[in-house]
Phi, psi and omega in degrees: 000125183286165167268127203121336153322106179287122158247149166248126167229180163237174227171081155068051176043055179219098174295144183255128166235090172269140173195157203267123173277015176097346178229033160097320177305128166283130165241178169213175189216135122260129168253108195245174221005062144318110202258135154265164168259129182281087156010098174046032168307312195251044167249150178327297190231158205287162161206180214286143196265358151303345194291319193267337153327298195316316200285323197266001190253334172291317201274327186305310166332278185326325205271342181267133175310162177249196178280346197223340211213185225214138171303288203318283197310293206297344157307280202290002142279280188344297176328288134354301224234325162302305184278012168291285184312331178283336165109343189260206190189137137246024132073036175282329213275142165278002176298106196307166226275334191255346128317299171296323172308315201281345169304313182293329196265334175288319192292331229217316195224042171328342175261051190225318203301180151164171229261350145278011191266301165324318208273315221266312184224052109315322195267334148278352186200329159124171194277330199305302185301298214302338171294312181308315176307332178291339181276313190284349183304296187323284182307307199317314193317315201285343163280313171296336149279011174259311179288326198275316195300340174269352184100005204256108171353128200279127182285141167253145204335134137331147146285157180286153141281126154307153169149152168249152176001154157244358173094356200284134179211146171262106188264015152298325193296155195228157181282156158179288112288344164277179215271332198232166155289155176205164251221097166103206175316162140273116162221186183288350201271305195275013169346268135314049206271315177314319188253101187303344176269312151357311198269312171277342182296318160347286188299305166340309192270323132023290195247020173257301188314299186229269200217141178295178183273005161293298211305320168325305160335319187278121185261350146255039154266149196227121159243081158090285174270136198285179172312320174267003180278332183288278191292006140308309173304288162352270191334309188291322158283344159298322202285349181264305191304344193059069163238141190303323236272000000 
C-alpha cells in the first residue's frame, strides 16, 4: 500500500479503513455499520469496472481525516463545492469562513481564482490546508462529472471517520513560480506535492479517469479513443472550462 493510501474492506458488516502514514507504519479505524455507497450499479451503459472501484477508494478518502482537516470537515468541502455548482448554500458548514470560500470558488467557478487570491488565503489556513483542499475539492468535483456526463444520480456523501489529522507533509516543498509550494520544479504533476496523500490520491485517480502518468508517454496509446483524439477533448473541455493551465 502505498504511503498515504486508503483501503476499505468489509469484516462482518464492519467497515475496515486502512492507511499508511507515511513511514511504512500502518493505522486502521473501524466503523461499524457503515453504508458504503455503491458506484454506477443501474446504468445502461458500460463501463470500465475501474471506474467504480476507483469511486469507492475516493469517497473512502473523503470520509477519512487528512493531513490537515477532520473526515467530517472534508465531506464538508465536497458538500460546499457541490452546492456552489448548484446555485444554493444551506449555511451548514462548520468550516472556517476562507475554507468554505475556497471550496466554494474551487468546486463551481475555478477561473474565478488567481495567485492573490491564492496567497491571500494561504495566509488565512496555511498552504497545507489550502493544498489539501484543491484536492479533495477536485476529485470530488470529478466523480460528480462523471455522473452527471452518463446521466446518472450524483452519489451520496460519505459518512465521516473519526479521527484526527494525521499531519503528513512534504517538508522539501518550497514556494517557488508556482501558485502553491511543491516538492521539485513547478509542474500540474507536482501540483500537491507539499501534501503527499493528495498528491497520490491525484495519481490514483489519473489513470482510470484519463492516463497513468506512465501511460501519458505513450503517444500512441488507445483506450476506445486514440491518444490525439484524447487530448483533442481534453483540449476542448479546458478551453470551456477556462483553465489557464
Amino acid at each position: 500500500m502505498q504511503p498515504g493510501w486508503l483501503r476499505a474492506t468489509w469484516k462482518r458488516q464492519t467497515l475496515l479503513v486502512e492507511r499508511q502514514d507515511g513511514s511504512g507504519r500502518s493505522w486502521s479505524i473501524w466503523c461499524h455499520n457503515r453504508r458504503m455507497t455503491q458506484f454506477l450499479e443501474d446504468v445502461s451503459i458500460p463501463i470500465r469496472p475501474e471506474i467504480p472501484a476507483l469511486f469507492a477508494r475516493e469517497w473512502s478518502r473523503l470520509a477519512a481525516p487528512g493531513s490537515y482537516w477532520s473526515g467530517r470537515q472534508r465531506i464538508e468541502m465536497a458538500a460546499t463545492a457541490r452546492e456552489a455548482r448548484a446555485g444554493s448554500r444551506n449555511g451548514n458548514s462548520s468550516l472556517p469562513a476562507a475554507a468554505e470560500e475556497a471550496a466554494s470558488l474551487l468546486g463551481a467557478r475555478p477561473a474565478g481564482t488567481s495567485r492573490s487570491w491564492v496567497e491571500s488565503t494561504m495566509v488565512d489556513l496555511g498552504s497545507g490546508p489550502y493544498i489539501e483542499i484543491v484536492g479533495v475539492v477536485s476529485r470530488a468535483v470529478a466523480v460528480d462529472t462523471f455522473h452527471r456526463a452518463i446521466g446518472s444520480p450524483l452519489p451520496r456523501l460519505p459518512e465521516s471517520v473519526a479521527g484526527d489529522p494525521t499531519g503528513i507533509n512534504d517538508p522539501a516543498a518550497r514556494s517557488g513560480p508556482a501558485w502553491v509550494p511543491m516538492v521539485g520544479g513547478a509542474s500540474i504533476v507536482g501540483a500537491l506535492s507539499a501534501v503527499p496523500p493528495e498528491a497520490e490520491a491525484q495519481e490514483d485517480m489519473h489513470g482510470p479517469l484519463y492516463l497513468t502518468y506512465q501511460q501519458m508517454q505513450d503517444l500512441g496509446f488507445v483506450r476506445g479513443l486514440s491518444r490525439p483524439q484524447m487530448e483533442l477533448v481534453a483540449a476542448r473541455t479546458s478551453a470551456i472550462n477556462e483553465c489557464f493551465y
